[in-house]
Phi, psi and omega in degrees: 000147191225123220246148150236144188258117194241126182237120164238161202253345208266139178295321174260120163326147159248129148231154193296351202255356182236163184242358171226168194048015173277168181276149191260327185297289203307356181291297188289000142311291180296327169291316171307317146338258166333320153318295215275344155340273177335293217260321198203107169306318184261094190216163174240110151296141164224120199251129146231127202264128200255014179277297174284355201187052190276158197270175182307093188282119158353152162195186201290338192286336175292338190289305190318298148332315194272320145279355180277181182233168200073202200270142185275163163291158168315301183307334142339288200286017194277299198292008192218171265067270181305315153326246186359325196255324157334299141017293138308299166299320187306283202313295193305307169355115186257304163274127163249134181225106217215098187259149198194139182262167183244115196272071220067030192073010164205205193271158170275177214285327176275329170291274225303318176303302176304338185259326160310328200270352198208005161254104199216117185297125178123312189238350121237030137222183154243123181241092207253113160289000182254007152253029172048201192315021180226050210295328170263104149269179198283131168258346177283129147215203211058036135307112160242128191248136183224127180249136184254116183234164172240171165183162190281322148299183167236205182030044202250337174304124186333157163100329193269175197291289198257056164307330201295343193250030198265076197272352185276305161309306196303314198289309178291321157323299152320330157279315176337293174350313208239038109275010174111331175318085209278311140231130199232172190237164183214140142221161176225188195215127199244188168066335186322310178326319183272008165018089181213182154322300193283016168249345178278320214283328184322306225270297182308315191304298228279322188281321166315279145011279156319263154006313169259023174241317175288333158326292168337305194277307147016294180252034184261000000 
């Protein structure tokens, strides 16, 4: 059995049967869904639409709570709740698959809140001083975290003229570690904005793409 974590992000739906104004991440969410389906009979999806639910933003009483130490207040596990059953999902999880458009050049405001809530000291890191300036580590792995994003612009892919504005991948790569992440993976759909040729050709790559990657995982 094979548990995969669909986490998506993008404020507008896909449905299959229209063609403008759908969310493209979650298209490629969902074909990857549907791909690895196809490919590996026994999987559990667990989709949490972070649209539909959006969590919950920190605030001082979770930091307090969230550090302390010893046996907790009722009122602690209140506030740590949500966090706790995120967590949870993370931890059961063999893929975290995380579709997400990109919003000012980074993730949007409901993703950035969820990875606050489930990167938690105790429970996917460690926080040691006796590993001198580098005190945090991952306590989760075996993991592959895959991201399918979209954006309206181009050239944002490593390597490219404006990776440097790209906040979205870097910043979610870079976390990755504390979901757990043994490797990750990314593909995108560029142009949207230009609703042109190179955004339908952009749109065909990144779905192909998908597909041989849930493929991929699939018989790994």
């Amino acid at each position: 059995m094979k548990n995969i974590l669909y986490v998506s992000a993008s404020v507008r739906k896909f449905h299959p049967t229209q063609q403008h104004h759908v969310s493209i991440s979650r298209m490629l969410g969902d074909t990857f869904i549907d791909e690895f389906k196809r490919q590996y009979n026994q999987v559990e999806v667990t989709h949490r639409d972070l649209s539909l639910t959006p969590p919950m933003f920190i605030d001082e009483a979770f930091i307090a709570a969230a550090f302390a130490k010893g046996e907790l207040s009722e009122q602690q596990r209140t506030v740590l709740a949500q966090s706790d059953r995120l967590i949870d999902e993370v931890s059961k999880a063999d893929i975290i698959m995380l579709s997400s458009p990109m919003y000012n050049y980074g993730m949007p405001a409901v993703l950035k809140a969820w990875f606050d809530l489930v990167i938690r000291v105790d429970k996917t890191f460690s926080f040691d001083l006796g590993r001198g300036d580098q005190p945090l580590a991952p306590i989760l792995s075996g993991k592959q975290v895959v991201l399918l994003a979209s954006w309206g612009e181009f050239d944002f892919k490593k390597g490219e003229a404006k990776s440097e504005f790209n906040h979205l991948s870097r910043h979610i790569e870079q976390l990755s570690p504390y979901l757990g992440a043994d490797a990750f993976y990314e593909i995108a759909s560029e142009y949207q904005e230009f609703n042109d040729d190179r955004h339908r050709a952009s749109k065909q790559q990144a779905l192909v793409a998908v597909q041989k990657l849930a493929e991929t995982l699939a018989a790994s």
